[in-house]
Short mmCIF file of the C-alpha atoms (twelve columns), coordinates in Angstrom:
data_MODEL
# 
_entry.id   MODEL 
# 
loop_
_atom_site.group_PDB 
_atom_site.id 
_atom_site.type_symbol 
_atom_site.label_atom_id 
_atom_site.label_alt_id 
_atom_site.label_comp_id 
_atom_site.label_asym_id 
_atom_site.label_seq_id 
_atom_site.Cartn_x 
_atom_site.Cartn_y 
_atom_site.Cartn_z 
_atom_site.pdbx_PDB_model_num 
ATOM 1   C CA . UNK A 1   0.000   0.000  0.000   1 
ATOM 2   C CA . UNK A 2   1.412   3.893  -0.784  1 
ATOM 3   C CA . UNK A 3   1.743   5.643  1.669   1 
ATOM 4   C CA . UNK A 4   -1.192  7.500  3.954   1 
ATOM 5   C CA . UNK A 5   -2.385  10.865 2.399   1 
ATOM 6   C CA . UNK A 6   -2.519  13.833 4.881   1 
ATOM 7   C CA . UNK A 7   -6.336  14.004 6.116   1 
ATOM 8   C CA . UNK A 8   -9.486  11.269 6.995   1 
ATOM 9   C CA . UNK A 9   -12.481 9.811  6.459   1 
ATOM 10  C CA . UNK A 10  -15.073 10.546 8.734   1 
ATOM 11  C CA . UNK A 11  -18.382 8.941  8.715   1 
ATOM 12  C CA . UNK A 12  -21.197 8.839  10.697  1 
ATOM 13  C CA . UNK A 13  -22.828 5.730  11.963  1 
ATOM 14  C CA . UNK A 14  -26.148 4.609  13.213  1 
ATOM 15  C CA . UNK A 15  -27.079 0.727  13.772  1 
ATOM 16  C CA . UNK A 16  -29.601 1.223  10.596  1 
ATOM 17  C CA . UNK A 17  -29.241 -0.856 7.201   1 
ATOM 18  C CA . UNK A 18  -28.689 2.296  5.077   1 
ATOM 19  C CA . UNK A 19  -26.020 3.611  7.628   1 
ATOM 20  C CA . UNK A 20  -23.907 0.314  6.917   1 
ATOM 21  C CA . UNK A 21  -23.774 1.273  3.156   1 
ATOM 22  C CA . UNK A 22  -22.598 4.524  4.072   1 
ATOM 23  C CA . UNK A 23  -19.894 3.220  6.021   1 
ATOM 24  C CA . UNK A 24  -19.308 0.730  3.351   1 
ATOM 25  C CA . UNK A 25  -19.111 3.964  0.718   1 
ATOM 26  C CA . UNK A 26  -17.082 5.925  3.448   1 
ATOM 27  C CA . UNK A 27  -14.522 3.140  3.313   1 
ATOM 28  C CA . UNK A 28  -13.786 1.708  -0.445  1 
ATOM 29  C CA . UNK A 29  -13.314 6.156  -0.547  1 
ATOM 30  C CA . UNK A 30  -10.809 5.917  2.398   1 
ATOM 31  C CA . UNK A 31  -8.770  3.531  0.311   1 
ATOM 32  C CA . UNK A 32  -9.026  5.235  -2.835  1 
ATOM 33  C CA . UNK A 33  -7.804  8.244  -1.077  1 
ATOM 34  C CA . UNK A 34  -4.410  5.880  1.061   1 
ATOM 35  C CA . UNK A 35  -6.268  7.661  4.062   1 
ATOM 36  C CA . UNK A 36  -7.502  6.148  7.814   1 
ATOM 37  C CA . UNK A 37  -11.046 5.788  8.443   1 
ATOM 38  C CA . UNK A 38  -13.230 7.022  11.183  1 
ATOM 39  C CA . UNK A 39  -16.619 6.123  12.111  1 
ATOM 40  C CA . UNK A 40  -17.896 7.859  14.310  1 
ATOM 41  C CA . UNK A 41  -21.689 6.832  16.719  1 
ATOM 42  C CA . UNK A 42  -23.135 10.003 17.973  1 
ATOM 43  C CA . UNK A 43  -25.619 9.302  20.169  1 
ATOM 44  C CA . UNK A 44  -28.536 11.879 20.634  1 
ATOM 45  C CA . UNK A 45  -29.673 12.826 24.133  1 
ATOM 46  C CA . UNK A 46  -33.274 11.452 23.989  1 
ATOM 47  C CA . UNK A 47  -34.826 15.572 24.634  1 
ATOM 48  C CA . UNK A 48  -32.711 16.751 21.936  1 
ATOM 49  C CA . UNK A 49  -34.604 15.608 19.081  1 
ATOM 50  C CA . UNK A 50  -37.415 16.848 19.948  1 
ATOM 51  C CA . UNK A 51  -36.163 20.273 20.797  1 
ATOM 52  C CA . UNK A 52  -33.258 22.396 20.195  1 
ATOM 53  C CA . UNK A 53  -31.780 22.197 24.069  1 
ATOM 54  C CA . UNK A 54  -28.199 20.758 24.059  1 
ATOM 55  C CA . UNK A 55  -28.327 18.676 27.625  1 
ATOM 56  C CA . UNK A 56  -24.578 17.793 28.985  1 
ATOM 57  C CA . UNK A 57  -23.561 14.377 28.194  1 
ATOM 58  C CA . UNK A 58  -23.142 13.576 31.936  1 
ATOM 59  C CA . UNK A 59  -26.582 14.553 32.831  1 
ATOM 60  C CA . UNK A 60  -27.733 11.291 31.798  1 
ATOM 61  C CA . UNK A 61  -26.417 7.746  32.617  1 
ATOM 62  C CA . UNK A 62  -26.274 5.869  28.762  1 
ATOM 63  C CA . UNK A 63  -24.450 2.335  30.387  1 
ATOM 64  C CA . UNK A 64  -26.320 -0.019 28.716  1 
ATOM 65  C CA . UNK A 65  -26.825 1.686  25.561  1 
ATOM 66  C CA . UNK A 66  -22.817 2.796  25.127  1 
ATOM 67  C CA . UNK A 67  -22.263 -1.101 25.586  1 
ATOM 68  C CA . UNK A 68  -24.826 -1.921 22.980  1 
ATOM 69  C CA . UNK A 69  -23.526 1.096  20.708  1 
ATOM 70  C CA . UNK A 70  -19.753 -0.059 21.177  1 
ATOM 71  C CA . UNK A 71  -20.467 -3.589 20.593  1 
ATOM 72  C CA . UNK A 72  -22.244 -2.602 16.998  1 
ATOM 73  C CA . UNK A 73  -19.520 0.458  16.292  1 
ATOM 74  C CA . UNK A 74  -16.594 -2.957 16.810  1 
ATOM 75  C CA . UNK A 75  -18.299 -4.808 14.720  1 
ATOM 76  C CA . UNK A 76  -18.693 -2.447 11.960  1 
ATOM 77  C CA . UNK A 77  -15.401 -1.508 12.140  1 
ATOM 78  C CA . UNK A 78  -14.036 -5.142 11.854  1 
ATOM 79  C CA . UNK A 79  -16.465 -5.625 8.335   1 
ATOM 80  C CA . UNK A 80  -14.409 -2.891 7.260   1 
ATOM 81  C CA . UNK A 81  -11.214 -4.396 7.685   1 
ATOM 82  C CA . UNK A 82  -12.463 -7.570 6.978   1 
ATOM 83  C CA . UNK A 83  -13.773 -6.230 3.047   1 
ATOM 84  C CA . UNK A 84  -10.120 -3.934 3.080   1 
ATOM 85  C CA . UNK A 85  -7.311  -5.444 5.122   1 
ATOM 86  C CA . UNK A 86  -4.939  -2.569 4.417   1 
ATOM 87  C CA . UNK A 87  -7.460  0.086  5.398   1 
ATOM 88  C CA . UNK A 88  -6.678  1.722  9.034   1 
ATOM 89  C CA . UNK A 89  -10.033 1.875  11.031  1 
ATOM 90  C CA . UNK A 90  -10.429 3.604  13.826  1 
ATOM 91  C CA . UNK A 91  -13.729 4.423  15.871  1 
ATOM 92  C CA . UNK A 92  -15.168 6.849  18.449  1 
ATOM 93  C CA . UNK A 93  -17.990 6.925  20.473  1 
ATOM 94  C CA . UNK A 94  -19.717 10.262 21.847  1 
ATOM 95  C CA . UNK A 95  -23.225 11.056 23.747  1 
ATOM 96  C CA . UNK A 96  -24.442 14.729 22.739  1 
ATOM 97  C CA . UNK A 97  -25.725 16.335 19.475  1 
ATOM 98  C CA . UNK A 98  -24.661 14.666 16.144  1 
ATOM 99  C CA . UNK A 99  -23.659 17.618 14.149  1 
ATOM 100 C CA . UNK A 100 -21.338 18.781 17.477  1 
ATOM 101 C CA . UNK A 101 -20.051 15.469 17.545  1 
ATOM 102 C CA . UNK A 102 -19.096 14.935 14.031  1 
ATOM 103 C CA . UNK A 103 -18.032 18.768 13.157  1 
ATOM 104 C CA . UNK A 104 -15.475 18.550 16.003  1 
ATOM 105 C CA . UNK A 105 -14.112 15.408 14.527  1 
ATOM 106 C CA . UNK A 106 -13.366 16.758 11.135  1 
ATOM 107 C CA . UNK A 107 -10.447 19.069 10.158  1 
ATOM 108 C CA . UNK A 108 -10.648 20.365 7.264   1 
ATOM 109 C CA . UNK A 109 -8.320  18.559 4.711   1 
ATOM 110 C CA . UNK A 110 -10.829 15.556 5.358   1 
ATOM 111 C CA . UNK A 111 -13.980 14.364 3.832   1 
ATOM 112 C CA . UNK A 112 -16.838 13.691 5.977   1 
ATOM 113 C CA . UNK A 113 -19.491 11.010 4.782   1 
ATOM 114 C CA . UNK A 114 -23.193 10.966 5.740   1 
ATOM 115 C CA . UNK A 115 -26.509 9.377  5.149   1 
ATOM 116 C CA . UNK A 116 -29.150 10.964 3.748   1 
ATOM 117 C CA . UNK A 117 -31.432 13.364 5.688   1 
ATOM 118 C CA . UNK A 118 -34.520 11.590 7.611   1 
ATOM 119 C CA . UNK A 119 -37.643 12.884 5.954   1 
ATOM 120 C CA . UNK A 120 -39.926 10.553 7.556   1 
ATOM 121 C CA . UNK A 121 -40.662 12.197 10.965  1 
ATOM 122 C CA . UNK A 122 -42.517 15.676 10.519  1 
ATOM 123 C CA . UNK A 123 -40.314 16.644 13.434  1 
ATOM 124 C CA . UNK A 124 -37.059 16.263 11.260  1 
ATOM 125 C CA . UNK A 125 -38.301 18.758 8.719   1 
ATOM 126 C CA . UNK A 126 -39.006 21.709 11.131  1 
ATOM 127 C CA . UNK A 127 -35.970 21.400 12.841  1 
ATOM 128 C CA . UNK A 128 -33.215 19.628 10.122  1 
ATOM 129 C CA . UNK A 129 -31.204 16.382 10.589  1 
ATOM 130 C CA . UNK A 130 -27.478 15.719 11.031  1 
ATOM 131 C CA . UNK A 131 -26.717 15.682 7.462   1 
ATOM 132 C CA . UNK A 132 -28.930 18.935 6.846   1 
ATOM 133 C CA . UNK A 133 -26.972 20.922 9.150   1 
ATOM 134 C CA . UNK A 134 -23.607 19.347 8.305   1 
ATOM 135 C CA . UNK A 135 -24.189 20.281 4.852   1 
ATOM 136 C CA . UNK A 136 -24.545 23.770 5.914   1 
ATOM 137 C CA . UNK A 137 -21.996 24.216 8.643   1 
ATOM 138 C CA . UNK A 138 -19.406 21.517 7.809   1 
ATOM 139 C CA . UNK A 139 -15.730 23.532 7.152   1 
ATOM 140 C CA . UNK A 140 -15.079 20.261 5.296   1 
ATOM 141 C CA . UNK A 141 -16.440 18.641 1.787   1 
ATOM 142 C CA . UNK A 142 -19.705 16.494 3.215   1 
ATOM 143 C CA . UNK A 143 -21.103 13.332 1.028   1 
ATOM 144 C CA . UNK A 144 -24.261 12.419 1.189   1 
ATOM 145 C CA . UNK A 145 -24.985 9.170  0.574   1 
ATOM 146 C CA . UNK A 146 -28.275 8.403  -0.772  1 
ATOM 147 C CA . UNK A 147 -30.153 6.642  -4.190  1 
ATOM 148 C CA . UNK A 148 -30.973 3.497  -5.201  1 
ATOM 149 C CA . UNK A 149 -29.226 3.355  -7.753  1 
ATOM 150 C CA . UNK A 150 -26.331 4.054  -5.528  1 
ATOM 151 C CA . UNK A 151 -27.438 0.971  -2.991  1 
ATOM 152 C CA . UNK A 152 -26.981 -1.483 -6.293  1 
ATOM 153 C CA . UNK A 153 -24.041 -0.461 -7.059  1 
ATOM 154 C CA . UNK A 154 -22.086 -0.506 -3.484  1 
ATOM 155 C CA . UNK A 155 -23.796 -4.014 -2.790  1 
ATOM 156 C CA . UNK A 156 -22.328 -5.242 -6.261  1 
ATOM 157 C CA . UNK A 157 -19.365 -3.725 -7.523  1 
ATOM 158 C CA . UNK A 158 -18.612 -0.390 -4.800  1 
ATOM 159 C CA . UNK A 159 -15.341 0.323  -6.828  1 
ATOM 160 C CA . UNK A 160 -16.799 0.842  -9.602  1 
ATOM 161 C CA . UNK A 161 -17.941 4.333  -10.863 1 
ATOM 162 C CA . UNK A 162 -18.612 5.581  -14.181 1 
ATOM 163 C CA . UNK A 163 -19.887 9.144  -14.358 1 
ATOM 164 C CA . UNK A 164 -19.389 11.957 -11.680 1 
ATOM 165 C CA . UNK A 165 -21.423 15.006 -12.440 1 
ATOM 166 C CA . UNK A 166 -20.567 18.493 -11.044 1 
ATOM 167 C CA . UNK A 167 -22.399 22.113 -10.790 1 
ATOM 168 C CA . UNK A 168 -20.978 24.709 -12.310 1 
ATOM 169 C CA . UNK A 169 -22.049 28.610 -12.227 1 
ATOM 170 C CA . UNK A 170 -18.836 30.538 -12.229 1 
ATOM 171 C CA . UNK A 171 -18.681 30.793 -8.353  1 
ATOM 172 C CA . UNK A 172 -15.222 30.432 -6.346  1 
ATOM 173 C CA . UNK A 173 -17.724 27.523 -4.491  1 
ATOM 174 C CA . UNK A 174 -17.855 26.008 -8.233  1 
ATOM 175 C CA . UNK A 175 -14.616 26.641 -8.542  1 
ATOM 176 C CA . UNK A 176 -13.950 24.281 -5.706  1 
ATOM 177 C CA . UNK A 177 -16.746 21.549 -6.576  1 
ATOM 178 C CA . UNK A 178 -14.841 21.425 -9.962  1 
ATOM 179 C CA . UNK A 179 -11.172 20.547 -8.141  1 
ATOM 180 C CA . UNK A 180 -13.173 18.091 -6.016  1 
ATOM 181 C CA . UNK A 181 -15.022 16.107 -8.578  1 
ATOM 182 C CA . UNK A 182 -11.849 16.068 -11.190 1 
ATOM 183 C CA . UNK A 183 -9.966  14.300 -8.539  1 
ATOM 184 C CA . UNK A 184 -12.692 12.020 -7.293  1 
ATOM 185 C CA . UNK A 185 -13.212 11.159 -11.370 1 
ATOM 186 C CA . UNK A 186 -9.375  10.810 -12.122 1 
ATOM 187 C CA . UNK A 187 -8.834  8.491  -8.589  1 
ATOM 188 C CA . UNK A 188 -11.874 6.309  -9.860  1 
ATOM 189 C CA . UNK A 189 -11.142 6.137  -13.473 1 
ATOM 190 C CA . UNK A 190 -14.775 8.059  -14.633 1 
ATOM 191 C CA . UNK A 191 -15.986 10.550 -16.899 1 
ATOM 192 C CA . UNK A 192 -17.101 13.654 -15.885 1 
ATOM 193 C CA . UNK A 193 -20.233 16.245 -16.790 1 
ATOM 194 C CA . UNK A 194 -19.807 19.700 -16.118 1 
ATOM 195 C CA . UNK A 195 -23.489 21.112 -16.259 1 
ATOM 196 C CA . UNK A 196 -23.868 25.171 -15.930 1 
ATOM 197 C CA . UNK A 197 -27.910 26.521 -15.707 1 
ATOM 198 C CA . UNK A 198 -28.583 30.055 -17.596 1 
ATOM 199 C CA . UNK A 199 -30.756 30.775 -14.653 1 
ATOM 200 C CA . UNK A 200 -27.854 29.993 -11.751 1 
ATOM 201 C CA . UNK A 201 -25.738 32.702 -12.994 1 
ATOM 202 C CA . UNK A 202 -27.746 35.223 -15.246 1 
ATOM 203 C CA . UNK A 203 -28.617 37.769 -11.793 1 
ATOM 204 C CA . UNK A 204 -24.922 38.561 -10.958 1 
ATOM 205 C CA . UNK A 205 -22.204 37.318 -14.306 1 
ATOM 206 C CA . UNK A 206 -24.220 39.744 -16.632 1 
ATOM 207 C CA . UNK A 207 -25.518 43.478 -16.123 1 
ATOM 208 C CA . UNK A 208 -28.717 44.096 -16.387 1 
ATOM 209 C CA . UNK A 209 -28.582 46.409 -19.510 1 
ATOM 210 C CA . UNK A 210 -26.520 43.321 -20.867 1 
ATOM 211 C CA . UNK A 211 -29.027 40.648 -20.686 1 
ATOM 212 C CA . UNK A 212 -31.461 43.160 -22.356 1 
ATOM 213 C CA . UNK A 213 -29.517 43.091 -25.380 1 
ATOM 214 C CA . UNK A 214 -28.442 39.469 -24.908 1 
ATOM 215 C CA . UNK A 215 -29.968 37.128 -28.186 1 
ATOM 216 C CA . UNK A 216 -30.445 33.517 -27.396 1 
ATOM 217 C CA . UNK A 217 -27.116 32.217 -29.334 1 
ATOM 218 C CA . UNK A 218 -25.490 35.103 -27.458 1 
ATOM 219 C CA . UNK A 219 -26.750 33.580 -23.486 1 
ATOM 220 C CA . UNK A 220 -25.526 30.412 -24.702 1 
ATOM 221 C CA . UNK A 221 -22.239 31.744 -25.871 1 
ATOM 222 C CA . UNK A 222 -21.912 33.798 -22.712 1 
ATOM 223 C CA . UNK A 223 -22.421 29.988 -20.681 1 
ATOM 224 C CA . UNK A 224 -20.183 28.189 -22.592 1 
ATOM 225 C CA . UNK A 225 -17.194 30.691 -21.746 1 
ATOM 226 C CA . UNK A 226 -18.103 30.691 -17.958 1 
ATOM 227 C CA . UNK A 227 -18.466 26.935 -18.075 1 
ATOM 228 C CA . UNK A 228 -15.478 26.579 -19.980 1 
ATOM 229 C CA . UNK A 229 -13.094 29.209 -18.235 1 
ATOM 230 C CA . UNK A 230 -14.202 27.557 -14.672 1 
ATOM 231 C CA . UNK A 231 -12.833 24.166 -15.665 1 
ATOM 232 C CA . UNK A 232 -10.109 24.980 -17.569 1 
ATOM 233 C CA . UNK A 233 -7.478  24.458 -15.114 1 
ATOM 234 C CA . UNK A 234 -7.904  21.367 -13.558 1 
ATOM 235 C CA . UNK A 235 -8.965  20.351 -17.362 1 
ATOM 236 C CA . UNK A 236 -5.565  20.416 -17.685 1 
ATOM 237 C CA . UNK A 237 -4.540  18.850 -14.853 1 
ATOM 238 C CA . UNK A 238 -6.294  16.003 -15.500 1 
ATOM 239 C CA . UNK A 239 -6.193  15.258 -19.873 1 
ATOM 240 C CA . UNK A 240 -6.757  11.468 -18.515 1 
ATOM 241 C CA . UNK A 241 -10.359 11.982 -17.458 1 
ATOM 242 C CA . UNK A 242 -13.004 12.517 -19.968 1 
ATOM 243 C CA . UNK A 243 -15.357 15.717 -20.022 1 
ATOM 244 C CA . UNK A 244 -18.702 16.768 -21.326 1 
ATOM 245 C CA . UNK A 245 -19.804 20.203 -20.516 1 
ATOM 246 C CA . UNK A 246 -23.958 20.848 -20.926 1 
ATOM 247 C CA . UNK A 247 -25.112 24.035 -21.321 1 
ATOM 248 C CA . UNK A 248 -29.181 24.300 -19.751 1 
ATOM 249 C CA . UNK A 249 -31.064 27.468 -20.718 1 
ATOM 250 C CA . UNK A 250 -34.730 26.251 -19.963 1 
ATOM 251 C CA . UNK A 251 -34.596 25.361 -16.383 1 
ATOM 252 C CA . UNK A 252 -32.919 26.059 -12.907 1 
ATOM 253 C CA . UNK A 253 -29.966 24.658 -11.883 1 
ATOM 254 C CA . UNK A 254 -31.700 22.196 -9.224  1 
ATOM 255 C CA . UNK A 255 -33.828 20.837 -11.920 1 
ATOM 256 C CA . UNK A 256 -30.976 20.107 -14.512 1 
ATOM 257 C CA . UNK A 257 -28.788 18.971 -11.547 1 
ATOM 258 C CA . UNK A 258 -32.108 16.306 -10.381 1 
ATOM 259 C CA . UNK A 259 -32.065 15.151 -14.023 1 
ATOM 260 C CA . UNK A 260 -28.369 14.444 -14.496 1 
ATOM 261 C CA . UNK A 261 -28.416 12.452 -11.017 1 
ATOM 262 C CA . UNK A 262 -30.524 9.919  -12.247 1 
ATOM 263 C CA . UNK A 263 -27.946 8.606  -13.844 1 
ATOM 264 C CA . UNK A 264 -24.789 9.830  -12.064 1 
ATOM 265 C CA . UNK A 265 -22.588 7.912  -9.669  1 
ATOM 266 C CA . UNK A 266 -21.703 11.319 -7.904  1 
ATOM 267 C CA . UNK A 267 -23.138 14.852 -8.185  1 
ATOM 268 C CA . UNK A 268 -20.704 17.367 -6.784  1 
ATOM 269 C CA . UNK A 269 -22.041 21.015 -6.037  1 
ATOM 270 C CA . UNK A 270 -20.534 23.919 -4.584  1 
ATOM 271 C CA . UNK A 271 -22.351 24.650 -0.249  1 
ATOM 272 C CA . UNK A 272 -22.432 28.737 -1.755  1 
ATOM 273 C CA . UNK A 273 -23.004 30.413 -4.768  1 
ATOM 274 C CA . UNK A 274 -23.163 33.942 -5.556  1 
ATOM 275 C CA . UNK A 275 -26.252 34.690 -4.317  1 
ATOM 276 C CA . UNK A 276 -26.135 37.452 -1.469  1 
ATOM 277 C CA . UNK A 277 -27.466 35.312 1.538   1 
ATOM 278 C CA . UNK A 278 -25.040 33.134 1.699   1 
ATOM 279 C CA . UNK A 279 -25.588 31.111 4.546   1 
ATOM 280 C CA . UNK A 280 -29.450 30.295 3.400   1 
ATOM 281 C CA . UNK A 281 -31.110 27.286 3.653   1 
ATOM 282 C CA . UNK A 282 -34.405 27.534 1.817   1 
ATOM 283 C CA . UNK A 283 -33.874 27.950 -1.841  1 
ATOM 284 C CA . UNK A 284 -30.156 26.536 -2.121  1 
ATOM 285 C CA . UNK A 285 -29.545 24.274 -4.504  1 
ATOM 286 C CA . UNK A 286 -27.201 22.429 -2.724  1 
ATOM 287 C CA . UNK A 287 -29.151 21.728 0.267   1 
ATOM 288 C CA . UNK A 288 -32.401 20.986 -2.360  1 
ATOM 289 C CA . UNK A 289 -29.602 18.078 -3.909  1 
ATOM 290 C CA . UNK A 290 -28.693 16.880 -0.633  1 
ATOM 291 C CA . UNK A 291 -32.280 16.374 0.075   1 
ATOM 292 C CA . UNK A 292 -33.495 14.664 -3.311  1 
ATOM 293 C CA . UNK A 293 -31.127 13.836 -5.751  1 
ATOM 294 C CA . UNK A 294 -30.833 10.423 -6.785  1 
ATOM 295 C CA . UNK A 295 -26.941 9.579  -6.456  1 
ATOM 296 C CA . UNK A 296 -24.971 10.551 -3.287  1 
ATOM 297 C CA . UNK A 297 -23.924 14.212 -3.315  1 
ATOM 298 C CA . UNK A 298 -20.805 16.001 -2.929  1 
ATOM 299 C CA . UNK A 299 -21.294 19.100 -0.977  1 
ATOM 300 C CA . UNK A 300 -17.849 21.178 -1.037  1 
ATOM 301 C CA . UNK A 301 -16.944 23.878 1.708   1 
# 
């Protein structure tokens, strides 16, 4: 084995069926990447759910479930290195609020995996999930694994991916998704669609007065040289890994990003793009991809 790359793999864990995939994801990655694993069990205080009250940890005696929760974490942790003998697995336990947990366990040259945000409990949609607020707040790129697609493939053939798809609209967050998801395609031998959506950056690339006297051929000229000058670099970089770039005039970015996942093995996105409130959470397209695309999603920091 080379040797280990600077940074870590960090996923969460939670003794649930889908959670084992992720950790299953979150560990053919660590060994694409020669990095350690981490899996990390953050166990909720039982009010916390329900309310947004952070309780200390020692305020409530856990024995029997830590036992329980370390005796699933070892065994998870020994299917890992079972599947990947050369992978270096190491595991932590903590009682207190997920997000907490897992953000303090990240640095930020590491990649931090996650399932996909609980929508079945009306609760979890008024006040967000672990991977919801990671996605936000994370100062590290966050995965979110989710899809069925995406369950087929990891059960069957998990080092196998064939098309990565990232977001593009000219952003320094772009900018970034671009450099993650030409790496991620070059380490796993795929091809790669750059998509950029008219609507995504038509408020703040082009002037007002500009747009009025913008033609049809001319918006999709203008796209094409944004799309073109915000992967040129690591275009270069990378010669090795195929590209298609798609140009999408007739619908938002979350849309054309939705379609492209349903057949995508990895949709990367930037956490901010230009718009002005940049920490929002209704109305961003990454956290609307997080939510409901069909492939696991790349959010990068």
């Amino acid at each position: 084995m080379n040797a280990e790359r600077a940074g870590k793999v960090v996923v969460g864990f939670e003794a649930l069926e889908h959670s084992r995939h992720t950790v299953r994801w979150a560990a053919f990655e660590a060994a694409s990447r020669n990095q350690s694993l981490l899996i990390v069990r953050a166990i909720p205080v039982p009010l916390e759910q329900f309310t947004r009250i952070r309780l200390p940890s020692e305020a409530v005696e856990f024995e029997p479930l830590r036992t329980e929760s370390e005796t699933e974490l070892d065994a998870m942790a020994t299917e890992c290195t079972q599947e990947l003998p050369d992978l270096r697995v190491r595991t932590m336990m903590r009682i207190g609020h997920p997000a907490k947990i897992l953000g303090e366990a990240t640095e930020p040259e590491d990649l931090l995996v996650l399932g996909p945000p609980d929508q079945a409990q009306p609760w979890r949609i008024l006040l967000g999930s672990t991977s919801a607020e990671l996605v936000r707040t994370a100062r590290t790129p966050v995965v979110v694994v989710r899809g069925e697609r995406e369950l087929r493939r990891i059960t069957t053939n998990p080092r196998e991916f064939t098309r990565v798809v990232v977001g593009v609209d000219g952003s320094r967050g772009s900018s970034r998704a671009v450099q993650f998801a030409y790496e991620f395609a070059s380490r796993h031998g795929a091809e790669l669609s750059a998509l950029l959506s008219w609507n995504e950056i038509r408020k703040y690339a082009v002037s007002p007065a500009a747009r009025r006297r913008l033609d049809q051929s001319q918006v999709h000229e203008t796209c094409e040289r944004v799309l073109a000058e915000t992967v040129a670099d690591w275009r270069e970089r990378h010669p090795e890994v195929p590209l298609h770039s798609e140009v999408v005039t007739d619908q938002g970015a979350a849309d054309a990003l939705f379609s492209a996942s349903e057949e995508a093995d990895l949709l990367v996105v930037g956490s901010q793009g230009r718009g002005p409130i940049r920490s929002s959470l209704l109305g961003s397209v990454s956290y609307a991809v997080a939510h409901y695309a069909r492939c696991p999603v790349a959010v990068v920091h």
